[in-house]
N, C-alpha and C positions, 0 to 999 in steps of 0.2 A: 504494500500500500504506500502509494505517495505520502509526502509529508502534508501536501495539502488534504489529503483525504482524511487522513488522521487527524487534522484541528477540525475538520468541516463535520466528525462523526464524534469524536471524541473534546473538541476543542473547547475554552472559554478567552472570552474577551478580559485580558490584564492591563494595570494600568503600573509602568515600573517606575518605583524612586530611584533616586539619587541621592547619595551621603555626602552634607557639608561636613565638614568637622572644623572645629574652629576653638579656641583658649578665650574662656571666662575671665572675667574681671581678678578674679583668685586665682586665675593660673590654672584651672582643674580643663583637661579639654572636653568640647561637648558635642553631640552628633545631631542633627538635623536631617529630615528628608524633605526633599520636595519632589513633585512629578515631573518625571522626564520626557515620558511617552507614556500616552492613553491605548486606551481600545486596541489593544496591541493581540493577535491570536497566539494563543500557545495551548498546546496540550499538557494536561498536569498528570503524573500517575505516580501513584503511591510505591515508594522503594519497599523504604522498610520503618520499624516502628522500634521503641525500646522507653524501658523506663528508668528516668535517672532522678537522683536529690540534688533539687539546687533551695537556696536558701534553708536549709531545713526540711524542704518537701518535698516528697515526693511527685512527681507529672510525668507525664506520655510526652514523647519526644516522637514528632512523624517525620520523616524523609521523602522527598519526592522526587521526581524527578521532571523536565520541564523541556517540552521539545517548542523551538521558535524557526520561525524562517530566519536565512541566516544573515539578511539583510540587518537583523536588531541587533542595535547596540545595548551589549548590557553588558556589567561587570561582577565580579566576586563580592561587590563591597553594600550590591542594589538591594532592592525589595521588591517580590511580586504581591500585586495584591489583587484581590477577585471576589465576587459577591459567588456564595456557593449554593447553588438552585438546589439540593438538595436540602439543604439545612436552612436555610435565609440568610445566612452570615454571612461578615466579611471576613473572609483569610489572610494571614497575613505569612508571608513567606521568605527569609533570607535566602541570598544566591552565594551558596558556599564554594559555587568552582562554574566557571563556562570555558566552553569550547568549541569548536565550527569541527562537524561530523568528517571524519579523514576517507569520504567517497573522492570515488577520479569524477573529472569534469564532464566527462560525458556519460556520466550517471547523477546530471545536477537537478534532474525530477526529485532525487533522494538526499541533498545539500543540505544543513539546516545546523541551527545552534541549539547544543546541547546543555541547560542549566541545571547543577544541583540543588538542590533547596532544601532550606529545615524549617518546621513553620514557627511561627512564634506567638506565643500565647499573650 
């Protein structure tokens, strides 16, 4: 299956941020996001799952993973975010690694960027 086939059966519209960072009046540095690109298609699918303690507590940690055409620009450092028609929510999702798929050029029906993502509670 093509890569567009697979956003068109499987796909949802994302909207990706971008991380300022920047140093507080104290010195302490701080993160910001703002939107980069809207209405963006990508396919989401769940890798894997695990449970870890952060603060004290225990939580579900999801993995996913995130197929885009390979036109978008996006980094390690973004967020994906998408209102999820099964639940009503909005999700929210770091990109912990991209990469453009290592097909030959005259298999560019199959071309596309590959992101990892951890969601974020």
């Amino acid at each position: 299956m093509s890569l567009r086939g697979m956003i068109q059966s499987n796909g949802v519209k994302v909207d990706i941020f971008s991380v300022d960072e920047a140093v507080d009046a104290g010195g302490f540095p701080t993160r910001t996001y703002t939107l980069s690109q809207s209405n963006v298609d990508c396919a989401i699918f769940p890798s894997s799952a695990d449970s870890v303690v952060e603060g004290g507590r225990p939580r579900g940690k999801i993995m996913a993973r995130g197929y885009l055409m390979p036109t978008v620009s996006i980094t390690h450092t973004d967020r994906i975010v998408f209102e999820d028609s099964d639940t009503g929510t909005t999700r929210t999702f770091e990109v912990t690694g991209s990469r453009r798929s290592l097909m030959l050029h005259q298999d560019s029906h199959m071309n596309k960027r590959i992101v990892d993502l951890v969601e974020i509670e």
